[in-house]
C-alpha positions in Angstrom: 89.9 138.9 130.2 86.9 140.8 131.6 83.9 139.2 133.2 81.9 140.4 130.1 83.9 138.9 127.2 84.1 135.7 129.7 80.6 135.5 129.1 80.2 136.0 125.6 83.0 133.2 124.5 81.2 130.1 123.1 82.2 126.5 122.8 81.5 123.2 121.4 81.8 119.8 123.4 84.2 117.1 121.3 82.5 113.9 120.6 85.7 112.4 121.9 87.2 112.5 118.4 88.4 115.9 117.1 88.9 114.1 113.4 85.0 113.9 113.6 84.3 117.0 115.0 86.5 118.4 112.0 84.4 117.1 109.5 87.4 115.1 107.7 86.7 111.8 106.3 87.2 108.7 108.0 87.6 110.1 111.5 88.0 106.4 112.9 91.3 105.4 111.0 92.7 108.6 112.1 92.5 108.2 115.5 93.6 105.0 115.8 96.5 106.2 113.5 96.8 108.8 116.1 96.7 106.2 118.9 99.3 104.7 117.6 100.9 107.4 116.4 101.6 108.8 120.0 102.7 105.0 121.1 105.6 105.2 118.9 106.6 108.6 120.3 106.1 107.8 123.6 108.6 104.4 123.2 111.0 106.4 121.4 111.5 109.3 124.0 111.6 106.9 127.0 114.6 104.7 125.2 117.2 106.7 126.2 118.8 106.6 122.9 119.4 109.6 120.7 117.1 110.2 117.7 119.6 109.4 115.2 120.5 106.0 117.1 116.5 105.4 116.8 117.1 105.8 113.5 119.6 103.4 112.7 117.5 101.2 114.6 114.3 101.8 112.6 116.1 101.9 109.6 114.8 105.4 108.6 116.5 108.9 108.7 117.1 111.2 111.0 114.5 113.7 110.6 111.7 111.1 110.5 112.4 109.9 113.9 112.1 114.1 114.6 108.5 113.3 112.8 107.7 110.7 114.4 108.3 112.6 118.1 106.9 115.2 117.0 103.4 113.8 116.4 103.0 114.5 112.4 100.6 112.5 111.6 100.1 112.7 107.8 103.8 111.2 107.5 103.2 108.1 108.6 100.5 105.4 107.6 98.8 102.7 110.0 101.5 100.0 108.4 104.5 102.0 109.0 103.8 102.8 111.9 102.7 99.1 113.3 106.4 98.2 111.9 107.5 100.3 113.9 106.1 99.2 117.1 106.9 96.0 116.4 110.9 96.8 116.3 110.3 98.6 119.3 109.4 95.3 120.8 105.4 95.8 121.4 103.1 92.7 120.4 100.9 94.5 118.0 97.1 92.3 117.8 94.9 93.1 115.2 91.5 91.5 116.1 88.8 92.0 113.4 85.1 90.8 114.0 83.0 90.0 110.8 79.7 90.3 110.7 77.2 87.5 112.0 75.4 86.8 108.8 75.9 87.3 105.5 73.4 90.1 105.4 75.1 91.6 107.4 77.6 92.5 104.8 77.5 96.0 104.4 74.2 96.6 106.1 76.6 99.3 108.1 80.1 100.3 108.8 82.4 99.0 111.2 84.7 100.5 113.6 88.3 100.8 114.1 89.8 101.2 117.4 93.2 100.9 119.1 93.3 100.4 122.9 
C-alpha cells in the first residue's frame, strides 16, 4: 500500500465491545455470552480428547462440539453454555447485586459481565 492511500484509510476506536459498536441490541449479554463462549472452546481444545469423544461427554452431537470450537455464537445461549462449563468441571458463580432501595428499581439498567 502506498504512502498516500496509508493516509487516506480511516478508523474508529472500539468501546471495548464490538456488539456495541455494531449497534445490535443488548451488547452486554453478548459479550458475556461471548466470554463464555470462548471458555468452552478453549477447555475443549486443551482436553486432549477428540471432538466426537467431547461429545459423548456433553451429550450433544458431533458437529456442535465443531460449533462450539468454532466460536458460533448464535448457536448457543448463556444456559447451554454455563452447562457446559459445568461438565467441563469449572465452578460457574453467578453474583447478582440488586439495587439499594426500592426506587432504585428500574431508575436504570444493570450490567452483565463475566470475568
Amino acid at each position: 500500500m502506498d504512502k498516500q492511500k496509508k493516509e487516506c484509510l480511516e478508523y474508529e476506536e472500539s468501546s471495548g465491545n464490538v456488539f456495541a459498536d455494531l449497534g445490535l441490541d443488548q451488547p452486554e449479554e453478548l459479550i458475556a455470552r461471548a466470554k463464555l463462549l470462548d471458555d468452552v472452546s478453549a477447555l475443549i481444545q486443551s482436553c486432549g480428547l477428540s471432538q466426537k469423544e467431547v461429545a459423548v461427554k456433553l451429550g450433544i452431537s458431533q458437529p456442535k462440539v465443531s460449533m462450539l470450537v468454532g466460536g458460533r455464537l448464535s448457536a448457543f445461549s448463556t444456559d447451554t453454555l454455563i452447562h457446559y462449563l459445568s461438565i467441563l468441571g469449572c465452578e460457574v458463580k453467578i453474583h447478582v447485586r440488586k439495587p439499594r432501595t426500592r426506587s432504585g428499581i428500574f431508575r436504570r439498567k444493570g450490567r452483565i459481565a463475566v470475568s
